[in-house]
C-alpha positions as CSV (number, residue, x, y, z in Angstrom):
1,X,-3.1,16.6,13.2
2,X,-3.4,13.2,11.3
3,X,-7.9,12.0,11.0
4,X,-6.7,9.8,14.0
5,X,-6.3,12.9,16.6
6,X,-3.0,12.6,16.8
7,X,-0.4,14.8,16.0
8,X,1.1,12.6,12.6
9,X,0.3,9.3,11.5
10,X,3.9,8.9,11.1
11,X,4.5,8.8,15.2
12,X,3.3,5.4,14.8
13,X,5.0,4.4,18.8
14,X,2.5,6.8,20.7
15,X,-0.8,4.8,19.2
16,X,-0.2,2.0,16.6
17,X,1.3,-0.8,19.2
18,X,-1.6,-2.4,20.1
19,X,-4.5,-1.8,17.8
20,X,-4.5,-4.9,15.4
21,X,-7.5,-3.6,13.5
22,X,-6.8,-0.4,12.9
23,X,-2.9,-0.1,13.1
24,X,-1.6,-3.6,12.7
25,X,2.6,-3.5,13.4
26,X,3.1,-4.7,9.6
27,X,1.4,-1.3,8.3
28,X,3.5,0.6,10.3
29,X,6.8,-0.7,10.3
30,X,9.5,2.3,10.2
31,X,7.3,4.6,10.9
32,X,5.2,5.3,7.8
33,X,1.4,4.3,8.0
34,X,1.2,2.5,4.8
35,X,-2.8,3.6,4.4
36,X,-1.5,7.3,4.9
37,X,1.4,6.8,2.2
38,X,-1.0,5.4,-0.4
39,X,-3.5,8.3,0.3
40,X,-0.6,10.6,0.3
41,X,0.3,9.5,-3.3
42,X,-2.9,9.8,-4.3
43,X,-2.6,6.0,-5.9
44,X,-5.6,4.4,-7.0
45,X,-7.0,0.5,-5.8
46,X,-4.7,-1.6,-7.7
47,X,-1.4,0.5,-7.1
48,X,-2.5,0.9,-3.4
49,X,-2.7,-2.9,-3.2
50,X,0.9,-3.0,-4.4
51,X,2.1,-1.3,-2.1
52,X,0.3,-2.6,0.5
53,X,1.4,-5.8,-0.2
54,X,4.9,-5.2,-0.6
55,X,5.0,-3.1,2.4
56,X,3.9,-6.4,4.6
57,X,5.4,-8.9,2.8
58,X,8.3,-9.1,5.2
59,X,6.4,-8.4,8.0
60,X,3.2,-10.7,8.2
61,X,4.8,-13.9,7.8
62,X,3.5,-15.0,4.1
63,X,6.6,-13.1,1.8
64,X,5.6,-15.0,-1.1
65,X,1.9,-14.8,-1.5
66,X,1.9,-11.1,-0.6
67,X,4.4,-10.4,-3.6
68,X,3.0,-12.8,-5.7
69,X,-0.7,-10.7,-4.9
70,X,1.0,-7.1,-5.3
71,X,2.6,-8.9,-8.6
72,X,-1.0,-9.7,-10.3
73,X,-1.7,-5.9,-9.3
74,X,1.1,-5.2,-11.0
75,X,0.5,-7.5,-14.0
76,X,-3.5,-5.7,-14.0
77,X,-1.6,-2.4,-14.0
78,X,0.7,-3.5,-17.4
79,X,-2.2,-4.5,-19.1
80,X,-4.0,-1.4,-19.0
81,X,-1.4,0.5,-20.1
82,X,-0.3,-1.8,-23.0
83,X,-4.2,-1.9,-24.4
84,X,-3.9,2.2,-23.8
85,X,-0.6,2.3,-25.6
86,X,-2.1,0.7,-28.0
87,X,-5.0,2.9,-28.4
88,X,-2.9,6.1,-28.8
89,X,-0.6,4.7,-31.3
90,X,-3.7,4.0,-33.3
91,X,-5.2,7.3,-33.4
């Protein structure tokens, strides 16, 4: 039972249709709840925004700007890891 009441999150025909605030169509596309995926991965904000924004691009009618938002994420992402590579190989 998925924290909606329903049997999965991923039988996104029975109750996502209609609900534009809590299930919008570009979320759920192939029937994957993107919010459920992220939690599922255990991702944290800026990889969860990635996702999300990759997941939609095709779907909400703005490709570009959606992959040009999930690429700062990405860029955000880089960065850490660079200044934590960085870090290591100085200890």
């Amino acid at each position: 039972m998925c924290e909606h009441g329903y049997p999965s999150c991923f039988e996104t025909k029975r109750h996502y249709h209609a609900d534009l605030i809590n299930y919008p169509s570009h979320y759920t596309k192939g029937g994957v709840d993107t919010y459920a995926f992220i939690k599922a991965k255990g991702l944290d904000y800026a990889e969860g925004n990635i996702v999300k924004y990759v997941v939609r691009s095709r779907h909400k009618g703005k490709q570009l700007e959606d992959l040009q938002k999930a690429k700062w994420y990405l860029e955000q992402i880089i960065k850490e890891a660079e200044k934590e590579a960085e870090v290591e190989k100085n200890d």
